[in-house]
C-alpha positions, 0 to 999 in steps of 0.5 A: 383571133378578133382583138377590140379593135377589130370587134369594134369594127366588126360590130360597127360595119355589120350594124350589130351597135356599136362599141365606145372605145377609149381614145387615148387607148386606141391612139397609143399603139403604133400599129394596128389591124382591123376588120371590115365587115361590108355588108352589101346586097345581103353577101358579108365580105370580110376586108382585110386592112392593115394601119401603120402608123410610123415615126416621122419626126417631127410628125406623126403620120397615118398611112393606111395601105388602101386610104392614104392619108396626107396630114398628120394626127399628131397633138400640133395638129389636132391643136390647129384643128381646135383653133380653126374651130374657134375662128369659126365660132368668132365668125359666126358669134358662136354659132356652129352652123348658118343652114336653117335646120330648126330647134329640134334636129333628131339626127345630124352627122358630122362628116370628117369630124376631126378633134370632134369638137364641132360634134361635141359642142352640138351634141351639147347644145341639142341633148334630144338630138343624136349626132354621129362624128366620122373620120380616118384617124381615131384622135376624138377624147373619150368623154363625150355627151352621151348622145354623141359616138364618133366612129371609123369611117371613110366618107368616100366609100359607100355610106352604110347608114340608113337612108334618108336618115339624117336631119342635117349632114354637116361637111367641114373642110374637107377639101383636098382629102375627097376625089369625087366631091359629086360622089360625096354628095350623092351619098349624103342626098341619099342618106339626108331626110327629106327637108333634110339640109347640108351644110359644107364649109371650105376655105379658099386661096390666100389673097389680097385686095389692095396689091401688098401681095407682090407678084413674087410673095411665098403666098403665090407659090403657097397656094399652086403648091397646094393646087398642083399637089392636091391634083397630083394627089388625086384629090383637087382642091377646089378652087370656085364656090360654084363647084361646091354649089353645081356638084350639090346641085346636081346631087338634087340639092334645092334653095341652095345659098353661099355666104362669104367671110373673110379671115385676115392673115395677122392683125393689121385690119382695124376693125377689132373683131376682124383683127382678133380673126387675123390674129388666131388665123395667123397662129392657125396658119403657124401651127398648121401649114407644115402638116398642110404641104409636108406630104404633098411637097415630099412624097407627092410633087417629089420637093427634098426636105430643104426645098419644103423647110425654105418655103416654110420658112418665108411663110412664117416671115411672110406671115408676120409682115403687118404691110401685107394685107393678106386674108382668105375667105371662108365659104358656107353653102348650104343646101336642102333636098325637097320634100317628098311628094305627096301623091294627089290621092292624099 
């Protein structure tokens, strides 16, 4: 018998509306089963999925037996997630997006839209606009502004949405969670309007400019761990803002344009505004990193838990030397699919 769950998943894959279910509800069992129902060339398949979320002290941690998922969705996560998002908005002077979408977007979806708090603070700031949040972990609060639904979803499936959709496609930081990033943009081409934009935002390795990086510093074996693991994983990081830009490209993205910010680690610049950036990156960096490797390092590359809490450990001494001018950038790219083409017969 079809629990609430299962019919919110149901409804939502057949296209039948779609159901509000209370976050904290959802999050608080431990295990849970759904149906899919894929609706594809008019043939219905019911797909079986069963999630399991177990204790792993100190985290809590999603497997789903056919989308494994590497990092956590417990509360010092999601805390993470929110403070990255304020290193964004201190980035961008508040704002949530560079890609010239114009004043009246009519349908934007966020994609691995996390805590949800980018979708949220969009749907407030266009009411007439009708924004969708997806993602794998159902961590998103209940209370929302009504034009905004987050819903279940697997953005490296085949999207099921209407095509040619959306007025602008938002992806942030996704990297190391997507297999084939050409494949993702080959969805979101097909589900943007003509004129349509996207917007992808990912991070890069941590760096210096100046040399206070020695040669042997925890933020070299920092960022091959994250390499090698996410290779092993099946889901690379990228490593070049020109993979972002060729594999948009040849998804039929035009008038594509990057734009760089650099986020100091710690507080040691002097420019005020940047030193503010560094400081909440360091935090960012102290609540989020053990949820970053935990999964890579054990499971994946195969590290024993000393191995993993010994790395944690500089990383957290290497994060507070103010002689280290450590920093990583940010990357925007942002892109638009052209407009239709009008015959010559009008």
């Amino acid at each position: 018998m079809f629990g609430p769950f299962e019919l919110f998943n149901v409804f939502r894959y057949c296209g039948l509306g779609h159901l509000s279910l209370p976050g904290q509800q959802f999050r608080s069992r431990l295990q849970l089963r759904r149906w899919r129902c894929c609706v594809r060339d008019n043939v219905s398949q019911i797909v079986y999925i069963q999630l399991h979320i177990p204790e792993r002290a100190p985290l809590q941690w999603i497997q789903e037996r056919r989308i494994p998922v590497r990092w956590p969705n417990d509360e010092q996560q999601s805390d993470q997630n929110d403070i990255m998002h304020h290193i964004f908005n201190l980035t961008l002077d508040g704002e949530l997006f560079l890609a010239p979408i114009g004043k009246h977007p009519q349908r934007v979806l966020d994609v691995g839209t996390g805590t949800g708090i980018w979708a949220i603070e969009f749907a407030d700031r266009f009411p007439s606009a009708s924004v969708i949040g997806t993602d794998l972990s159902p961590i998103q609060p209940s209370m929302v502004p009504p034009n905004l639904q987050f819903e279940i979803d697997d953005c490296c499936e085949e999207w099921l949405y209407t095509k040619e959709s959306f007025d602008f496609i938002h992806i942030r930081l996704l990297n190391g969670a997507v297999a084939n990033w050409s494949s993702l943009y080959a969805e979101a081409f097909a589900h943007v309007k003509p004129g349509g934009w996207i917007e992808c935002v990912e991070g890069n390795p941590i760096t210096s400019d100046d040399d206070t990086i020695s040669p042997d510093s925890v933020y070299h074996q920092w960022n091959q761990v994250t390499f090698d693991g996410g290779k092993a994983y099946g889901k690379p990081i990228i490593r070049s803002s020109d993979e972002v830009k060729d594999a948009l490209s040849g998804a039929g993205f035009v008038d594509i344009t990057e734009r760089r910010f650099k986020w100091p680690i710690g507080g040691w610049c002097k420019d005020q505004r940047l030193k503010e950036i560094g400081i909440w990156n360091r935090l960012n960096f102290e609540q989020g990193m053990e949820g970053w490797c935990w999964y890579l390092c054990t499971a994946v590359l195969g590290w024993k838990t000393e191995k993993v809490q010994m790395m944690l450990a500089e990383m957290r001494l290497m994060l507070r030397q103010k002689g280290v001018h450590a920093y990583n950038e940010v990357t925007f790219i942002y892109g638009r699919k052209p407009p239709a083409k009008v015959s010559a017969d009008g």
